[in-house]
C-alpha positions in Angstrom: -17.6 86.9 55.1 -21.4 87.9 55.9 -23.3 86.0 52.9 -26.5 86.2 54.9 -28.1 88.5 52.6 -27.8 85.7 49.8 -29.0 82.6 51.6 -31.7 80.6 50.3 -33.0 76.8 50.8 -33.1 74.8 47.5 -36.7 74.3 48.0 -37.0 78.2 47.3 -34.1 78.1 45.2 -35.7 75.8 42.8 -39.0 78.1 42.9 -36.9 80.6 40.7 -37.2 78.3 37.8 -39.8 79.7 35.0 -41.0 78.2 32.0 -38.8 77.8 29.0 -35.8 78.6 31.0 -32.1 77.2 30.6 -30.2 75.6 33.9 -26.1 75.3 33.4 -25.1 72.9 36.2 -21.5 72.0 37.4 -18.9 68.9 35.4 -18.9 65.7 37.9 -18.4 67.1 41.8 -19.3 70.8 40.8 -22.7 69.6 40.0 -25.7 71.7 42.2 -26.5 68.5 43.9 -29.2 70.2 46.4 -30.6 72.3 43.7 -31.2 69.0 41.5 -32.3 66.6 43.9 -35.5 69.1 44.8 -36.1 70.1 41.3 -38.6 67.5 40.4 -40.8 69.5 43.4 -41.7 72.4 40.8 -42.6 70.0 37.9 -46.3 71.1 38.2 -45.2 74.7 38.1 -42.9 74.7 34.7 -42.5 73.1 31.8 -40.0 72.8 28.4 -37.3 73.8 31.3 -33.9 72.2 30.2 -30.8 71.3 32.7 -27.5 71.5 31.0 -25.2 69.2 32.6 -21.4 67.0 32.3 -20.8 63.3 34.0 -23.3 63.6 36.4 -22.4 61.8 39.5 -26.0 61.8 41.2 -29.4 60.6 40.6 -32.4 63.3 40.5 -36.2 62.6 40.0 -36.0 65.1 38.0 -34.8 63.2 35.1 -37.3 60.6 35.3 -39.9 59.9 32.9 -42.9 61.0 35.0 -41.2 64.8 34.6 -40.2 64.3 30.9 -42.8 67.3 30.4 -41.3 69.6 32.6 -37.7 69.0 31.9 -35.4 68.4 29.3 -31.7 67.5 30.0 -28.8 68.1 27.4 -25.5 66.2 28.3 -22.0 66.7 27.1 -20.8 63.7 28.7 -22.9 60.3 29.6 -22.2 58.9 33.4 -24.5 55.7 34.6 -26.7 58.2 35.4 -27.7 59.5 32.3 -27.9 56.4 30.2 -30.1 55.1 32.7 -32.1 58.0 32.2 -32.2 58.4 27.8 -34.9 55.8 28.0 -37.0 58.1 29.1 -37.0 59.9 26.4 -36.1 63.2 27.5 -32.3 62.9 27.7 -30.1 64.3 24.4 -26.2 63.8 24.0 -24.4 67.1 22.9 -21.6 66.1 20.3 -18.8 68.2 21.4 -14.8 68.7 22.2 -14.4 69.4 25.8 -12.5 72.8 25.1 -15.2 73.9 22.7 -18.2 72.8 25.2 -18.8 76.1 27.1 -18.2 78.4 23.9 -20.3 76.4 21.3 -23.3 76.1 23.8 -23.4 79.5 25.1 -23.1 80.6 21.2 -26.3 77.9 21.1 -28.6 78.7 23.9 -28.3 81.4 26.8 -28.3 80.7 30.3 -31.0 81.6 32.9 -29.3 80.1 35.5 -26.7 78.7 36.9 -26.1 76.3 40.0 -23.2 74.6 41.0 -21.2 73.5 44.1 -18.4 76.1 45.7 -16.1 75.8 48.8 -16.4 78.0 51.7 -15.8 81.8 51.3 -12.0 83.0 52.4 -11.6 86.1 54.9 -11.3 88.0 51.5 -14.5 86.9 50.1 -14.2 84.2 47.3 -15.1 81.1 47.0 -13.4 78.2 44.7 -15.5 76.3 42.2 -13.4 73.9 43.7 -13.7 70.6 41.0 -14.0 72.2 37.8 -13.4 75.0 35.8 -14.1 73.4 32.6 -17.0 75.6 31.1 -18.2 76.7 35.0 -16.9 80.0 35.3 -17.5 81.2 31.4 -21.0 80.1 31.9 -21.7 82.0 35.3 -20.2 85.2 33.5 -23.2 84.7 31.3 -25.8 83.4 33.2 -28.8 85.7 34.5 -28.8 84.1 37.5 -25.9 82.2 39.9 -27.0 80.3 42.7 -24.0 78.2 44.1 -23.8 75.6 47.3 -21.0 76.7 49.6 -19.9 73.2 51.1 -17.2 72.6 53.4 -16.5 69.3 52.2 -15.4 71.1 49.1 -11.5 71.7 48.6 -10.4 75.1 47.6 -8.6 75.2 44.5 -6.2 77.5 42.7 -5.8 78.9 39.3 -8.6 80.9 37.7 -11.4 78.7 39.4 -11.8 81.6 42.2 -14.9 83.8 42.7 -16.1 86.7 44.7 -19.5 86.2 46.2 -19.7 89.4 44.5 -20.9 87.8 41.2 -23.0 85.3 43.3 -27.0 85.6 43.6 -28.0 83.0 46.0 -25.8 80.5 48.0 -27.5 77.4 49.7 -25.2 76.2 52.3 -24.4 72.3 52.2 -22.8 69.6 54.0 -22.7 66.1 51.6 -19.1 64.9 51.2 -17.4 65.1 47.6 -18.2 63.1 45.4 -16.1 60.2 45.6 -14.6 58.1 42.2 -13.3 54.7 43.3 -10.0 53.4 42.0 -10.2 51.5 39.5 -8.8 47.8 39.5 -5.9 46.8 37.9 -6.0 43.5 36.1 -3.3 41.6 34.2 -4.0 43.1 31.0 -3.9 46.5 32.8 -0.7 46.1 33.9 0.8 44.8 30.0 -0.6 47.7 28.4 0.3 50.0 31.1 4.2 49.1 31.0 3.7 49.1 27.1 3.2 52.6 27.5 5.6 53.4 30.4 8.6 51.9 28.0 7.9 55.3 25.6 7.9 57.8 28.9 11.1 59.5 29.6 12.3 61.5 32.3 11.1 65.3 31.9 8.2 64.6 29.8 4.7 66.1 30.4 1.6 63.9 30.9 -2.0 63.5 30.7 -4.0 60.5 32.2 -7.6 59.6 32.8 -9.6 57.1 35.1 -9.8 53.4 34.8 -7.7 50.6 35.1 -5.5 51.1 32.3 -4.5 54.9 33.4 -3.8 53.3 36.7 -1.6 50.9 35.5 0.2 53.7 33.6 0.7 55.8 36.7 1.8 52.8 39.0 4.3 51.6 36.2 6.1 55.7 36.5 7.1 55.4 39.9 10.6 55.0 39.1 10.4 57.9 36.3 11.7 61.8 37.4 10.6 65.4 37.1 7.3 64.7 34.9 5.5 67.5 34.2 1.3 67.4 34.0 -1.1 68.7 31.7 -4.4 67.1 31.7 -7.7 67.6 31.2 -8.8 65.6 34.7 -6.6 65.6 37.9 -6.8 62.1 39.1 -5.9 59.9 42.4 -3.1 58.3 40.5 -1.2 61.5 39.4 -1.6 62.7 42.7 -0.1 59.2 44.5 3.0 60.1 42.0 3.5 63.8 42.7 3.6 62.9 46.1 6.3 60.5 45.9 8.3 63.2 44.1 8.1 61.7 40.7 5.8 64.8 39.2 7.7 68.0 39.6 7.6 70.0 36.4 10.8 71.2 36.7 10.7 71.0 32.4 7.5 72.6 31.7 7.4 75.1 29.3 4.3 76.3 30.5 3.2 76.5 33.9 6.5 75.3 35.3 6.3 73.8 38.5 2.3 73.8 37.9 0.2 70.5 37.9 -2.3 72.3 35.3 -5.6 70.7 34.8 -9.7 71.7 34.2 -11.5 69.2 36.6 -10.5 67.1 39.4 -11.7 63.8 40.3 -10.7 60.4 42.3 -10.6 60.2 45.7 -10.8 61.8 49.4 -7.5 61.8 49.3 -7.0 63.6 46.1 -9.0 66.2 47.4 -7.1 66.5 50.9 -4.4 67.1 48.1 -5.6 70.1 46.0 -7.1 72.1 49.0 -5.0 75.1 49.0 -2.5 73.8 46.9 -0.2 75.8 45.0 1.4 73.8 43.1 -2.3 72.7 41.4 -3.8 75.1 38.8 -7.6 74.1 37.7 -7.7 76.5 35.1 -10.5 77.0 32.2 -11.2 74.2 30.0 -11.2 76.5 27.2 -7.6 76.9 27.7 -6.0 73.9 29.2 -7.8 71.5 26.4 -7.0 73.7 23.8 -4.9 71.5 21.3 -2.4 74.4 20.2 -2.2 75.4 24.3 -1.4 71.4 24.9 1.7 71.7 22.4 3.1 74.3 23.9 4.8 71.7 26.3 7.7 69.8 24.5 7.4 65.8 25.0 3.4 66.2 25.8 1.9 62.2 26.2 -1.3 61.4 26.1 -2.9 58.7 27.0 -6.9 57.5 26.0 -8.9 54.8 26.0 -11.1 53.4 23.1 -14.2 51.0 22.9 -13.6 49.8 19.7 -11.0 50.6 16.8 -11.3 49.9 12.5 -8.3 48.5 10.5 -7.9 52.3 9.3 -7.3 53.4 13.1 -10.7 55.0 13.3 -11.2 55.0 17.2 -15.1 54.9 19.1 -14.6 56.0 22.4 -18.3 56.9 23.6 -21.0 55.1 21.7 -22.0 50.9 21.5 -23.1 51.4 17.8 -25.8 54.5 17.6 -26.5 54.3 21.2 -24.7 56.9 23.3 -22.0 55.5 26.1 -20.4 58.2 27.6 -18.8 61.2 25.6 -15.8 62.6 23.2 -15.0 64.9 26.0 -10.9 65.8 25.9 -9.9 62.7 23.7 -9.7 64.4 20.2 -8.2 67.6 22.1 -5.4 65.9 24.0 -4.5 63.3 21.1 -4.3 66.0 18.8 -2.6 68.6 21.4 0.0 65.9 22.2 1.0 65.2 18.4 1.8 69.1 17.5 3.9 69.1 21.0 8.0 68.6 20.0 8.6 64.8 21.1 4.9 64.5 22.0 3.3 61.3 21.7 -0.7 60.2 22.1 -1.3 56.8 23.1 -5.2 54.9 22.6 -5.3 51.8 24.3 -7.7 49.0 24.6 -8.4 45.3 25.5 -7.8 43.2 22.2 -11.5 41.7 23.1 -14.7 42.3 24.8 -17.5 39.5 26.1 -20.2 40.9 24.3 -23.7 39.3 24.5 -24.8 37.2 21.3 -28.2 39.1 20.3 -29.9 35.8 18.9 -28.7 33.0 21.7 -28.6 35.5 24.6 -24.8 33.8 25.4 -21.9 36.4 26.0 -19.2 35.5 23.6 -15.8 36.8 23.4 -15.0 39.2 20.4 -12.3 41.5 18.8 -12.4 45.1 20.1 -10.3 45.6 16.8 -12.9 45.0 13.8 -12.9 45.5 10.0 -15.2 48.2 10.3 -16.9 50.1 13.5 -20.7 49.2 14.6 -23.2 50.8 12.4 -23.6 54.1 14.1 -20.9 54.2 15.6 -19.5 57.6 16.6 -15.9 58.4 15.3 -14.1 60.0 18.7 -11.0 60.1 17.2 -10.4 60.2 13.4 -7.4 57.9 11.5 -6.0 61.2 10.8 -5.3 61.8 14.7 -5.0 58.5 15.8 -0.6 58.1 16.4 0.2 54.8 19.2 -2.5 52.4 19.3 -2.0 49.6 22.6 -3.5 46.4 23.6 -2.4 43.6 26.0 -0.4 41.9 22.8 2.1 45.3 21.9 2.2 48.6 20.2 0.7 49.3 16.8 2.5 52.8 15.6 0.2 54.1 13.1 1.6 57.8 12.5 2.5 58.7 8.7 1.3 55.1 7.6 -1.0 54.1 5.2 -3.8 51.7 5.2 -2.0 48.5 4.2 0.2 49.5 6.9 -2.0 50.1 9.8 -4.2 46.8 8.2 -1.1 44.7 9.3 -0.1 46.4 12.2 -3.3 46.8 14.2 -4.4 42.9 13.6 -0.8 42.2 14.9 -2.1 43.3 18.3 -5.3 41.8 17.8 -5.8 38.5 19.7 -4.4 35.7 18.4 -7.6 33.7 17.7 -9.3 36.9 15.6 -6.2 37.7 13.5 -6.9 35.6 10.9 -10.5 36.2 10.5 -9.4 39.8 10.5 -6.7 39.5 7.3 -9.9 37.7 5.8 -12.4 40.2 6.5 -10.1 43.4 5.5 -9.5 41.2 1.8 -12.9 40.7 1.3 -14.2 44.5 2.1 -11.8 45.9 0.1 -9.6 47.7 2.9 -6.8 46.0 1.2 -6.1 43.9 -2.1 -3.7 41.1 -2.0 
């Protein structure tokens, strides 16, 4: 494919950039990484320009305070990167659901432009936006301009992630490797909760995992299950180390049978040796595959989340350390919730029963419960009590579905730590959360 005509540099790429405009960029590996790291170079030249972007995986200058005139960056989803960067003062956190991203923004704010990272055309013309479709493709249909960088190092994916260069303005060819996301390590307490959670997954059942240790654990603890189907929000290294060993198969999908459906991929080299050309991988839009009612179309649907910090009424925060901003909701309310209204479904929140945390007035870290009386003022509520069904921690499983407060009030300190239990039954008296 001759794409000639469309080349540009990212140092003239970024000269496209006006005043006032909006830039979309990529989820995680899709992001425009070129495009980005040379943005700061027309800081002089704009100003009030704001860069839309999700789990950024790379530093730019361009978020740093010395530009904090020129550009303004909108996040749907905190990495390092980007709480390193809200200091400065120019970084905002967009509350959102992950399936509701794309169609709430573009409903906010238009899109001048749009830059992300693609795999190399095919002898028919299209490129794959390779690691996500999660808002990506609905946002280039709208954006005025689509400047993408065509990478080798980039996997082709199936699904609906495929493009013509057609709908493409400007490519910039690159050459850095994807965007690696180590494993995780597995600790003791990884491995508890993870087999906690294993015990409830049958044969034939359809899954959804993230990253960290926990979902590790999970996925190393189903080697010995059969035929599990996958619907997830993120593809990771441990679902693909289990479809390879023939446990993921989807025989008993009701949708996409056969299909390992997702919206973005992340993990490892290996992973992405894995989804290159695979048909039996679908990175379809986040729109869709997020989409609580689409999620319950699968009978037996698990999910399986993590939490920072969970109330005695099962109140879950999942992306802030009180008001300050940690990381995001992203998919957690949409797969909890999509996994409840699934026949047999089940959605699981686990957590550490404690945290070191560092004592504000003696500057010593201190061991405390994860499971508290009430969340951290300003706290942000990820995952309501309504939604919140199989709660886990090293010391069992708390099953809070149809229960009321006195129940969950006993069940949840039951799988506190041992040491913090009592304070806890003290605590819940004395607030009011129960009366006896």
């Amino acid at each position: 494919m001759d794409y000639s005509a469309k080349r540009i540099t990212p140092e003239a790429a970024v000269k496209l950039v006006k005043s006032g405009d909006v830039i979309v960029t990529g989820l995680g590996g899709a992001e425009g990484r070129l495009f980005l790291q040379a943005l700061h170079t027309v800081a002089d030249l704009v100003n009030k320009v704001t860069v839309t972007n999700c789990l950024p995986m790379s530093d730019a200058a361009f978020m740093g305070e010395t530009y904090k005139n020129s550009f303004f960056v909108d996040g749907w989803f905190y990495s390092p990167t980007l709480r390193k960067a809200h200091k400065n003062g120019n970084i905002s956190f967009i509350p959102n659901h992950l399936h509701l991203a794309g169609i709430k923004r573009l409903a906010h704010k238009h899109t001048n432009i749009y830059v992300g990272s693609a795999s190399m055309p095919d002898n028919h013309g299209y490129v794959s936006l390779s690691l996500s479709n999660t808002y990506e493709k609905r946002v280039i249909e709208e954006a005025d301009l689509v400047i993408l960088e065509i990478n080798p190092n980039m996997p082709y994916t199936l699904g609906d992630v495929e493009l013509p260069l057609s709908d493409v303005d400007y490519v910039i060819e690159a050459d850095y490797p994807a965007p690696v996301l180590p494993e995780g390590e597995v600790n003791e307490k990884d491995q508890k909760i993870g087999q906690f959670i294993a015990d409830f997954i049958k044969d034939g059942d359809c899954i959804q995992l993230g990253i960290g240790g926990i979902p590790n654990a999970v996925a190393a603890a189903l080697v010995h299950k059969k035929d599990l189907g996958v619907h997830t929000e993120m593809l990771t290294t441990g679902l693909m180390r289990l479809a390879k060993l023939g446990v993921i198969t989807g025989k008993y999908k009701q949708q996409h049978r056969g299909k390992m459906v997702c919206t973005f991929a992340l993990g490892t080299q290996e992973l992405y040796d894995f989804i290159d050309k695979n048909p039996a991988v679908a990175v379809l839009d986040g729109a869709y595959v997020n989409d609580p009612h689409t999620i319950g179309l699968n009978d037996n649907q698990i999910s399986i989340n993590t939490t920072l910090e969970i109330d005695l009424t099962g109140q879950c925060c999942s992306e802030s350390i009180g008001s300050v901003q940690f990381s995001g909701t992203g998919g957690q309310a949409d797969t909890a919730i999509g996994a409840q209204n699934s026949k047999n479904g089940k959605s699981f929140i686990a957590l550490y029963s404690t945290a070191m945390v560092r004592n504000p007035i003696t500057g010593e870290k201190e061991e405390t419960s994860k499971i508290v009386p009430q969340l951290k003022p300003g706290a942000a509520v990820t995952l309501s009590r309504n939604d919140v069904d199989l709660v886990v921690t090293e010391y069992g499983v708390a099953a809070l579905r149809g229960t009321n407060i006195h129940e969950r009030v006993e069940r949840l300190i039951a799988i506190a730590h041992p040491k913090f239990r009592d304070e806890l039954w003290a605590e819940a008296k004395e607030l009011g959360i129960i009366i006896r």
